[in-house]
RODO-2510 file (C-alpha; in nm, 4 decimals, decimal comma):
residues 417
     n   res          X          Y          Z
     1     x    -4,3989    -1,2716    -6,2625
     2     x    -4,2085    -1,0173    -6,4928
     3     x    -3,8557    -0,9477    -6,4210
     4     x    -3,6400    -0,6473    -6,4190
     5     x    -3,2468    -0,5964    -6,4614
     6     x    -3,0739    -0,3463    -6,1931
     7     x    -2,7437    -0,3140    -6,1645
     8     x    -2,6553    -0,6403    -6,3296
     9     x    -2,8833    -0,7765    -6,1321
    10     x    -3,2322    -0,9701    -6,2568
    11     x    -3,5154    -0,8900    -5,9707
    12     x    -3,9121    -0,9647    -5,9943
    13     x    -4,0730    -0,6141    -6,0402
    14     x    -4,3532    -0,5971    -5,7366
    15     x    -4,6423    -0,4690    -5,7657
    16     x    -4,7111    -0,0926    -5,6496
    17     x    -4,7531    -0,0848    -5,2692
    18     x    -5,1095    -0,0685    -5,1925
    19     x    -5,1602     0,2946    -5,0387
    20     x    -5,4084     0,1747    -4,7815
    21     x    -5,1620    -0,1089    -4,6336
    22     x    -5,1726    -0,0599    -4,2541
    23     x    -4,9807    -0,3695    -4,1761
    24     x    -4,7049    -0,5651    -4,2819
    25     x    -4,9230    -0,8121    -4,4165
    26     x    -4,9159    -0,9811    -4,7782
    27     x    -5,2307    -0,9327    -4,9700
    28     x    -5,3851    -1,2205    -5,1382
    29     x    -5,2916    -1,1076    -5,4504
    30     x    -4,9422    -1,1123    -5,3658
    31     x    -4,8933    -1,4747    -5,2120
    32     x    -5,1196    -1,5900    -5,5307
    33     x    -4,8638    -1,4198    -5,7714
    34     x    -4,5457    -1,5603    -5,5976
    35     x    -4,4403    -1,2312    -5,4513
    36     x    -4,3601    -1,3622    -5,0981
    37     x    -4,1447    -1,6319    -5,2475
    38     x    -3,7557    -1,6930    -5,1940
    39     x    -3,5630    -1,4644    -5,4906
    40     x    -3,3747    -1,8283    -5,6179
    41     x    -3,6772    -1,9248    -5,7206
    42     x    -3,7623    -1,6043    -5,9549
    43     x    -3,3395    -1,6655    -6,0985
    44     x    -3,4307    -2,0468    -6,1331
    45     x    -3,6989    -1,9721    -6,3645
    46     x    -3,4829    -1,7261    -6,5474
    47     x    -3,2180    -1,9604    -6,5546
    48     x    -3,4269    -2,2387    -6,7343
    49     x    -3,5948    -1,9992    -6,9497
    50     x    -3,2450    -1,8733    -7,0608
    51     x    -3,1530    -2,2371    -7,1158
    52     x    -3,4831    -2,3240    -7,3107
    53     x    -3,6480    -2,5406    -7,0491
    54     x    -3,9351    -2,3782    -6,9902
    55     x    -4,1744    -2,6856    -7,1035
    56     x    -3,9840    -2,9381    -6,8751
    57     x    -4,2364    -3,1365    -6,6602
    58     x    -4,1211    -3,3072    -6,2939
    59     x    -4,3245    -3,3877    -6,0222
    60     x    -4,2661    -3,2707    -5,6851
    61     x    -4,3414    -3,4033    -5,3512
    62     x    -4,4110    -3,2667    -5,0112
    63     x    -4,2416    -3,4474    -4,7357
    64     x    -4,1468    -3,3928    -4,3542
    65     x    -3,8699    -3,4138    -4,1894
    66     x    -3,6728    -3,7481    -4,0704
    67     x    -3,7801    -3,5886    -3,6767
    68     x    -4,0663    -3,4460    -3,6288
    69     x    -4,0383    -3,1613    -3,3696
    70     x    -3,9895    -3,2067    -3,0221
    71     x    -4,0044    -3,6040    -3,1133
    72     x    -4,3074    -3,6040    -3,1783
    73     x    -4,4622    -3,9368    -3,2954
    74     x    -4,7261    -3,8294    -3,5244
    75     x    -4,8835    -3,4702    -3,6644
    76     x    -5,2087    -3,3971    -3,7961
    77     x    -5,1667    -3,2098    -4,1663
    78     x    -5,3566    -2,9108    -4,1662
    79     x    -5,3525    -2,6060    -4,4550
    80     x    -5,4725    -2,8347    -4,7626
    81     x    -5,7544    -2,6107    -4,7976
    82     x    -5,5557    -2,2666    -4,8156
    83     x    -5,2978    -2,4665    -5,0691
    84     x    -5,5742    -2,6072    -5,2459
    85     x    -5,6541    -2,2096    -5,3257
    86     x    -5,3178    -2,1149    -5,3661
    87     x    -5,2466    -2,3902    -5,6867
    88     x    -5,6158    -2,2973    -5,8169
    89     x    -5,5607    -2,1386    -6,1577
    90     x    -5,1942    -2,2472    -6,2347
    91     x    -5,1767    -2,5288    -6,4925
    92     x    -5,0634    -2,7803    -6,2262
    93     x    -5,2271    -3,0923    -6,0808
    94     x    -5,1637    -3,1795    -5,7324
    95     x    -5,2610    -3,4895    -5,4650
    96     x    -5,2183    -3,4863    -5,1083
    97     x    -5,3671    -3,6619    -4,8441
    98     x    -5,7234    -3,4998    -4,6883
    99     x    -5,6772    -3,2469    -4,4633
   100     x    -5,6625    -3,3441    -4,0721
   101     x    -5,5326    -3,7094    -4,1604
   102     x    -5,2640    -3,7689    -3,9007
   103     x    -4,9386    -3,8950    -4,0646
   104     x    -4,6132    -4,0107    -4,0056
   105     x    -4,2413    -3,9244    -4,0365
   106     x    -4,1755    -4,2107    -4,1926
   107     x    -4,4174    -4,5394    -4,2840
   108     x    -4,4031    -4,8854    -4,1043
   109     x    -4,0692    -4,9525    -4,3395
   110     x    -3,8959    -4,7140    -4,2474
   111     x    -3,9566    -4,4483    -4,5943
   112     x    -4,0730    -4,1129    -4,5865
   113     x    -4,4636    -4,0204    -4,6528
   114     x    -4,5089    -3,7673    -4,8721
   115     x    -4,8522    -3,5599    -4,8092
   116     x    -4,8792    -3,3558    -5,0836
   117     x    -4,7080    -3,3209    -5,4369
   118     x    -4,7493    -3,1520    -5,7650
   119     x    -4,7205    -3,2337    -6,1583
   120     x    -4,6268    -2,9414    -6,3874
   121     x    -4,3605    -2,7674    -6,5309
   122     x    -4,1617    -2,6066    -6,2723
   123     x    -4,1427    -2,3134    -6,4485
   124     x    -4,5170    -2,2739    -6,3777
   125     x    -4,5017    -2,3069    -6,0222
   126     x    -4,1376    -2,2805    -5,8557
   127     x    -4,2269    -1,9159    -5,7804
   128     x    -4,5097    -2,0480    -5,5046
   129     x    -4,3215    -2,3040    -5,3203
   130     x    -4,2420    -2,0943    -5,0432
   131     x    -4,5630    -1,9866    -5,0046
   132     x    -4,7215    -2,3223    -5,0029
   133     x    -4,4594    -2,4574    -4,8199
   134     x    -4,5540    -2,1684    -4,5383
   135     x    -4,9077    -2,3106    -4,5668
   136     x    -4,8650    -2,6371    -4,4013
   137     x    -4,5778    -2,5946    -4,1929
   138     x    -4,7205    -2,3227    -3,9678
   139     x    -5,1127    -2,4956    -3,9655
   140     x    -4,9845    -2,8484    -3,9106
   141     x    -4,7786    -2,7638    -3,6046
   142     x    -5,0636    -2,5833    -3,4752
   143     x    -5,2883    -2,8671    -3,5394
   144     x    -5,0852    -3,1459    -3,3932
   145     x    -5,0168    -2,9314    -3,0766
   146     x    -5,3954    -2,9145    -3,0086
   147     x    -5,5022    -3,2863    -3,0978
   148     x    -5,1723    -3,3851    -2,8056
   149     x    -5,3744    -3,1447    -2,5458
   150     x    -5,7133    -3,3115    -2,6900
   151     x    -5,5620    -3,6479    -2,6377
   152     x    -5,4600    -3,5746    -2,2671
   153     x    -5,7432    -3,4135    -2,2189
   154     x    -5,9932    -3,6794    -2,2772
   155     x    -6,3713    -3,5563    -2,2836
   156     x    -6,2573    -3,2468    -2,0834
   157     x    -6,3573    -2,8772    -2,2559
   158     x    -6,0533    -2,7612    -2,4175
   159     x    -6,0681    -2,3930    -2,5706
   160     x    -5,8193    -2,2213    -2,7809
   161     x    -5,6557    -1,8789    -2,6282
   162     x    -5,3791    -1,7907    -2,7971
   163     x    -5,4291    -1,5165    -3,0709
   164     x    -5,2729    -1,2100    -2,8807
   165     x    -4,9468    -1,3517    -2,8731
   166     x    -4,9432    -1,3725    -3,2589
   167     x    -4,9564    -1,1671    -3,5128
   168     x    -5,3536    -1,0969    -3,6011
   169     x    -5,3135    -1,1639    -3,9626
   170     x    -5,2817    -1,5165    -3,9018
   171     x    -5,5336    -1,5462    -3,6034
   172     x    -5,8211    -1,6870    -3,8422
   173     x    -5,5570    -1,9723    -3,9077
   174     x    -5,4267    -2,0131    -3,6198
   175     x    -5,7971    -2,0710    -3,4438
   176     x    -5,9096    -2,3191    -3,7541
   177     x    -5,6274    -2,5253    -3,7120
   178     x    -5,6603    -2,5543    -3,3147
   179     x    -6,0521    -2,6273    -3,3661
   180     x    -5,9113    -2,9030    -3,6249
   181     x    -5,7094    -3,0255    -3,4129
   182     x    -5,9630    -3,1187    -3,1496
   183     x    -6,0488    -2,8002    -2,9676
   184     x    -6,3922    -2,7115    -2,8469
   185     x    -6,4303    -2,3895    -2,9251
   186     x    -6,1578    -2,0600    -2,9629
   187     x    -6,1805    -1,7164    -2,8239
   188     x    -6,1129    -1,4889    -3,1908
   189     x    -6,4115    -1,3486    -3,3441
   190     x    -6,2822    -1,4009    -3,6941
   191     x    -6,1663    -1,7176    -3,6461
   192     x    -6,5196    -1,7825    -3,4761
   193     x    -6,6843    -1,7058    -3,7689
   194     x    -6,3831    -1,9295    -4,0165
   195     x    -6,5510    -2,2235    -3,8473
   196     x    -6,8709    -2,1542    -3,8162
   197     x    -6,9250    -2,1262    -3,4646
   198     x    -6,9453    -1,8919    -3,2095
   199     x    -6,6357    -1,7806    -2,9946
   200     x    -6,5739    -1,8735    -2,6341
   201     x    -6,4241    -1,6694    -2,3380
   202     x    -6,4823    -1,5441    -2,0314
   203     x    -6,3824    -1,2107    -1,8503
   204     x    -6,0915    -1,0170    -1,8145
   205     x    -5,9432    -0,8744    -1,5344
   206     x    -5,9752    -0,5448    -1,6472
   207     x    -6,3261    -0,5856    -1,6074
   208     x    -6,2867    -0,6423    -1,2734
   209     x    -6,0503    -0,3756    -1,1601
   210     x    -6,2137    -0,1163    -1,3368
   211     x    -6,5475    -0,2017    -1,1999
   212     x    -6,3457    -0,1918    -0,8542
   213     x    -6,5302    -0,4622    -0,6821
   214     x    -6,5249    -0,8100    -0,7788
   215     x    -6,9327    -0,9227    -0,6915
   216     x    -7,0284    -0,6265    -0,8314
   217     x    -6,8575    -0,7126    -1,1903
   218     x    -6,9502    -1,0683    -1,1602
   219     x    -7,3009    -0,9367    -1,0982
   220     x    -7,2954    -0,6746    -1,3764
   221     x    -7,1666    -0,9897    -1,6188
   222     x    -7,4243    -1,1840    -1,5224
   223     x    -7,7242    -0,9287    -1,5648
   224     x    -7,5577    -0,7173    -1,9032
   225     x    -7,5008    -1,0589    -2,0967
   226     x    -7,7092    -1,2418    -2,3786
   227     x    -7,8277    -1,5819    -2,1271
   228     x    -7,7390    -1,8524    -2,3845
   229     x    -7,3372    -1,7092    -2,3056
   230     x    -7,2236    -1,9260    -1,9747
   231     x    -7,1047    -1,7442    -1,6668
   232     x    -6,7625    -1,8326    -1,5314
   233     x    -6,6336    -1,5866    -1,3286
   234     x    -6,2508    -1,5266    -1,3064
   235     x    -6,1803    -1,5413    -0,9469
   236     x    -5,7538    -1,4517    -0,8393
   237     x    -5,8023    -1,0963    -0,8834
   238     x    -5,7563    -0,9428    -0,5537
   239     x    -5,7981    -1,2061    -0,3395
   240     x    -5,6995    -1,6205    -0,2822
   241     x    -5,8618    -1,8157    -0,5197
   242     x    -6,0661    -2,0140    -0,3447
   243     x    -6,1771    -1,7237    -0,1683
   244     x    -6,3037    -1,5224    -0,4677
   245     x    -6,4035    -1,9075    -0,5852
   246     x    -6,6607    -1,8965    -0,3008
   247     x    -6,7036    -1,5420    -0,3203
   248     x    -6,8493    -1,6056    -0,6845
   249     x    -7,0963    -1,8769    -0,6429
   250     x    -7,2652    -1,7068    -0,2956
   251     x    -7,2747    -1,4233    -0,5498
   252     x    -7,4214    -1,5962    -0,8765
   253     x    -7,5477    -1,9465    -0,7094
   254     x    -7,7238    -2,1756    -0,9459
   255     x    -7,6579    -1,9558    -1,2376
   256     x    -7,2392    -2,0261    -1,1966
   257     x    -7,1016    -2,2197    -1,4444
   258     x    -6,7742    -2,2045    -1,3824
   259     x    -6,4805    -2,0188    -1,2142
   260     x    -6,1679    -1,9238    -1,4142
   261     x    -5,7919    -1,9850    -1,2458
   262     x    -5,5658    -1,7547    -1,4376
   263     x    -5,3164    -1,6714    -1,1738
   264     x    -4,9442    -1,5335    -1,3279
   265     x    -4,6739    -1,7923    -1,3372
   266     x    -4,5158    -1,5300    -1,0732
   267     x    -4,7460    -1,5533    -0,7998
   268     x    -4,9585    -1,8979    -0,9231
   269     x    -4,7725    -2,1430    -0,6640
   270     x    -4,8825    -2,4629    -0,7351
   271     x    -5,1566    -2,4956    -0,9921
   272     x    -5,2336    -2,8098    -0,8834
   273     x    -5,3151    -2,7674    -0,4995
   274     x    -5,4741    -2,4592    -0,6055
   275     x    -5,7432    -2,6342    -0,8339
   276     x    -5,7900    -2,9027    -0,5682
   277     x    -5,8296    -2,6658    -0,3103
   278     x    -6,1124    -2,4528    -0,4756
   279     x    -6,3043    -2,7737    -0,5733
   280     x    -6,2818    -2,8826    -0,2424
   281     x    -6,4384    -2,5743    -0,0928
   282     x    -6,7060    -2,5399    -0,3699
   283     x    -6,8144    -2,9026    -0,3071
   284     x    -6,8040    -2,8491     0,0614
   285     x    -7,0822    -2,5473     0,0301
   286     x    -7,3227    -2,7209    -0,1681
   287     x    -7,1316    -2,5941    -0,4919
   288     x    -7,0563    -2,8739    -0,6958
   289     x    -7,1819    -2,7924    -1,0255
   290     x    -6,9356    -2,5357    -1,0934
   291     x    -6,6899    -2,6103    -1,2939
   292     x    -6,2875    -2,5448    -1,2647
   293     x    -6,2031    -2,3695    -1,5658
   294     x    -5,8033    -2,3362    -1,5698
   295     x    -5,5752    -2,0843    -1,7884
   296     x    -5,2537    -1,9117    -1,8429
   297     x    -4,8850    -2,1040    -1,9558
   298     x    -5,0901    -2,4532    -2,0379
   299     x    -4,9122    -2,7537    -2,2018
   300     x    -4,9160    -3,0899    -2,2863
   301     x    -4,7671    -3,1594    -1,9323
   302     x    -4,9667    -2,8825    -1,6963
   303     x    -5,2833    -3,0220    -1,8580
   304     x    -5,1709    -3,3951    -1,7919
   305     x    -5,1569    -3,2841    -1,4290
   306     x    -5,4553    -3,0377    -1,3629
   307     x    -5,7079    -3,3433    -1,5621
   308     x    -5,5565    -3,5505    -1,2621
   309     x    -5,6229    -3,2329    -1,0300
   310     x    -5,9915    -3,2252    -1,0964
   311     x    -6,0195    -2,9794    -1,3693
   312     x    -6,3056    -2,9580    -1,6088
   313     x    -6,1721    -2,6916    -1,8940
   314     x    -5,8643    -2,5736    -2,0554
   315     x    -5,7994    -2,2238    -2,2100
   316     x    -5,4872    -2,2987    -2,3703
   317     x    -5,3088    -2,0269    -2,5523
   318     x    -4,9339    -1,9770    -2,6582
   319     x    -4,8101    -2,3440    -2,6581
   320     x    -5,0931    -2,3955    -2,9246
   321     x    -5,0837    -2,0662    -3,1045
   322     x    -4,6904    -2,0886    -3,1407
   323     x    -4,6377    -2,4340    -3,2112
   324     x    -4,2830    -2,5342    -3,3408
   325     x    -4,3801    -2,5215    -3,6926
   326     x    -4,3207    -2,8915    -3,9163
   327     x    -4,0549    -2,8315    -4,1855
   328     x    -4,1856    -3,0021    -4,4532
   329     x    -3,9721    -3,0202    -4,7705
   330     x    -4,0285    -3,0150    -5,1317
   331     x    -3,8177    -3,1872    -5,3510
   332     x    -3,8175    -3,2766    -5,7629
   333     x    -3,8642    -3,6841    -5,7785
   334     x    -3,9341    -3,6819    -6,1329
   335     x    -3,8337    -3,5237    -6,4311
   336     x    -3,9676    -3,6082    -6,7885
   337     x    -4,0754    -3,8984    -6,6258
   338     x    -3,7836    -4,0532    -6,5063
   339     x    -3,7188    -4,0884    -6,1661
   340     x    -3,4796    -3,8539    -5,9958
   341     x    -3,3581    -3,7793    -5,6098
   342     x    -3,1433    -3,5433    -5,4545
   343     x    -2,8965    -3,7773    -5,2270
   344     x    -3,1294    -3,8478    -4,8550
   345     x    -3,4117    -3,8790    -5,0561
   346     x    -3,6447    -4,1314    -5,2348
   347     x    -3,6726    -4,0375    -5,6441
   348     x    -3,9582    -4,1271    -5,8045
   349     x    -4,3549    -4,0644    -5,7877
   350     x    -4,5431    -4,2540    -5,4828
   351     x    -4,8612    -4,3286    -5,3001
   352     x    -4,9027    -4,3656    -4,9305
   353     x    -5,1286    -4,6655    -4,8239
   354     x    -5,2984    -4,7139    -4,5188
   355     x    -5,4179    -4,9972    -4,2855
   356     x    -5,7292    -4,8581    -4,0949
   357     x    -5,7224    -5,1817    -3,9230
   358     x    -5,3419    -5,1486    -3,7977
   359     x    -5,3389    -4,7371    -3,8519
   360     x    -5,0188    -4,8679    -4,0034
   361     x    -4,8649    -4,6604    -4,3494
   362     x    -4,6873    -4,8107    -4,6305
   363     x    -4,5426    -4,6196    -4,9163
   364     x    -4,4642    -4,8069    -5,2548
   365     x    -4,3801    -4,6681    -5,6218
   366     x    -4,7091    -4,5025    -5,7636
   367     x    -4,6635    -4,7909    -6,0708
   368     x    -4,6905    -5,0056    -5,7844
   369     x    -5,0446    -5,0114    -5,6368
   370     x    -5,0877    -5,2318    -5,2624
   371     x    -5,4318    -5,4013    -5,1986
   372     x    -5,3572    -5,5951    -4,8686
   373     x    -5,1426    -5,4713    -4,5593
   374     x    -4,8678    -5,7010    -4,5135
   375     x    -4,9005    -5,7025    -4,1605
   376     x    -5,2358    -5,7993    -4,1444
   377     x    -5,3829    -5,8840    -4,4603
   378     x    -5,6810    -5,6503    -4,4236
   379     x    -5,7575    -5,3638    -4,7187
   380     x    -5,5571    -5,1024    -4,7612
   381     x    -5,6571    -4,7282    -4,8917
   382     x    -5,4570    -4,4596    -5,0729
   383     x    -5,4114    -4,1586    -4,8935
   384     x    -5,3021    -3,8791    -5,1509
   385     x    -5,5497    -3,8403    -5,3414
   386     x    -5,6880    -3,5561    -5,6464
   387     x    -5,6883    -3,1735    -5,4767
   388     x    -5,6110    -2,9798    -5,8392
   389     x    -5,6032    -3,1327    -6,1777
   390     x    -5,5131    -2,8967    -6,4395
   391     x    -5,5177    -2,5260    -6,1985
   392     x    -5,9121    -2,6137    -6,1173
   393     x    -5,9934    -2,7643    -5,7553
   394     x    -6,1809    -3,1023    -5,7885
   395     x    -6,1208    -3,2279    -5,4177
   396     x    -6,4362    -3,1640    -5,1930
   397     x    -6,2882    -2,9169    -4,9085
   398     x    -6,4754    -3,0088    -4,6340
   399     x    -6,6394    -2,7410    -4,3394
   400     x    -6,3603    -2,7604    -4,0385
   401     x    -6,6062    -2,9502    -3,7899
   402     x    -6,6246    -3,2323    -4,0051
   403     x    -6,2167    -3,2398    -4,0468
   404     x    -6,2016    -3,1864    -3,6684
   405     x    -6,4465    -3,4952    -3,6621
   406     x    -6,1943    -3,7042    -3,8793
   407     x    -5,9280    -3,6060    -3,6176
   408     x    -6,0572    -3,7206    -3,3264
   409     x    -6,1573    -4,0604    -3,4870
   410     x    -5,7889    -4,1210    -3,5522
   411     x    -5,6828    -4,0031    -3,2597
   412     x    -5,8793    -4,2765    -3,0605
   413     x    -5,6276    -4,5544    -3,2561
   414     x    -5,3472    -4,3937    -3,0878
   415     x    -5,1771    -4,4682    -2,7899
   416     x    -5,2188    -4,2839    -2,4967
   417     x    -4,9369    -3,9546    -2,5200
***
């Protein structure tokens, strides 16, 4: 990144604005070159070139914070693939630990886990931080919010509905990471296609109120659609719920899926009764294989309580979608070497080792390799391992149903949320 002087003032010169920028968007081209980054990284590196340390070497290491939001015991790293790209090409090497491994705030002692960190000269790679940093914060809160609704959710169909309330730039992301996390399916097209798999929804009401009649749109759904695509009507358009509920299956019989609840906060009552109410009266006409699809203001807590309800599927949007984000950290352990620390922190290069057996983390000094857990004797692995040695990418990045796969076999070694 070249720098400019104005007004006593050193600045990185930007590239020209691209003339066909419709939204306020960073290109690729810009987060790869360090143009989103924090200015004090662009004077740092004119501060150590001005000093002559340009070819100073440190290693860096990615941790997250002593509390994880909203005390949350564990999170799910997520982003490794989109940082893997960002390093490619800068003479760095980097380890972290495989994407979707669920990790810790701290490890069984008590010591911070690093997930990620990077050998180089700083000069070479200060200027991305902030972007990388972005990387995993954002996808790893998003991830860990979905595997806590897959946890609760058991075996239940959980499907991710939260792109409109974010900004559609990151909606690809933001539908990778819920997947990852455990979801069935999501609803964006793009994000769809990310994963390899086709998107999930329903209807709309619009559908419904500008057909004008509700039988007649369910109807029209179920004749004008591809039959592969299942048919769940929404049913609290005009009427009670388990009135349109009923309304739907006399209308669609055998060929009803499922019925969608997405009643407004403002006139939804309780969500519960609802949901038990409308399976009652399906099951009482003979409807029983349709399902109770539920939507609209879903958490951890409202899903706890509709599984109990008699729910069979989830469309959870903003509490996945805008997940508190994790504020990971990146901090200089070594320099030349030696180990350094800022004060709060650990200085030094390390390795976080893992129990399978106990799903219990220890970190040690990287000079200081751990074959047996000390708890229960059995092997332990090293989780950060080669993503980028020398700028070129020599982890395998594995296809997102395979990470999501990895997810939900750690998840089962956790305790009930």
């Amino acid at each position: 990144m070249l720098l400019v002087q104005t007004k006593g003032w050193w600045w990185p010169k930007l590239g020209k604005k691209p003339e066909n920028r419709l939204f306020h968007v960073a290109t690729d081209e810009e987060i790869k070159s360090g143009e989103t980054t924090d200015v004090y990284f662009v004077r740092t590196k004119r501060v150590l070139e001005w000093l002559g340390l340009t070819d100073v070497r440190v290693v860096a290491e990615i941790t997250p914070p002593r509390r994880l939001p909203q005390n949350w015991p564990w999170c799910v790293l997520c982003g490794v693939e989109e940082a893997a790209k960002l390093l490619e090409g800068y003479p760095v090497t980097a380890y972290s630990m495989p994407e979707g491994t669920i990790f810790f705030s701290k490890d069984s002692r008590g010591y911070a886990e690093p997930v990620f960190f990077i050998e180089g000269k700083y000069v070479d790679f200060g200027v991305i931080e902030t972007a990388l940093l972005g990387l995993l914060c954002q996808a790893t809160g998003v991830a860990t919010r979905a595997a806590r609704i897959r946890k609760i959710a058991g075996d239940k169909l959980v499907a991710s509905f939260g792109i409109r309330r974010m900004h559609p730039a990151i909606a690809p992301m933001i539908d990778r990471a819920a997947y990852i996390g455990g979801f069935d399916g999501v609803s964006g097209i793009t994000g769809a296609k990310l994963i390899g798999m086709p998107p999930v929804g329903t209807m709309p009401h619009a559908l419904i109120i500008i057909v004008g009649d509700q039988v007649k749109a369910w109807k029209a759904f179920d004749e004008a659609l591809d039959p592969e695509i299942p048919r769940v009507a929404l049913v609290d358009t005009y009427y009670d719920e388990k009135v349109e509920a009923v309304m739907a299956a006399e209308a669609l019989g055998e060929r009803l899926f499922a019925v969608r609840l997405d009643t407004p906060g403002s006139r939804r009552g309780d969500f519960v009764e609802i949901v038990k109410e409308v399976k009652w009266e399906l099951d009482l006409r003979g409807y029983k294989h349709v399902k109770i699809f539920v939507s609209g203001g879903l958490d951890e807590e409202t899903v706890r309580r509709l599984v109990e309800a008699g729910a069979d599927a989830f469309g959870v949007g903003t509490s996945v979608s805008n997940a508190p984000t994790v504020d990971f950290a990146m901090d200089v352990v070594e320099v030349e070497g030696k180990p350094v620390a800022k004060r709060g922190k650990f200085g030094g290069k390390k390795q976080v080792w893992r129990c399978w057996s106990c799903f219990a983390d220890y970190v040690a000094p990287w000079r200081e390799p751990m074959d047996k857990c000390p708890t229960c004797g059995d092997s332990l692995e090293p989780l950060l391992k080669p993503l980028v040695e020398n700028g070129k990418i020599v982890a395998d990045l594995p296809k997102a149903p395979d990470i999501r796969e990895y997810v939900l076999h750690q998840l089962k070694k956790l305790p009930p949320i």
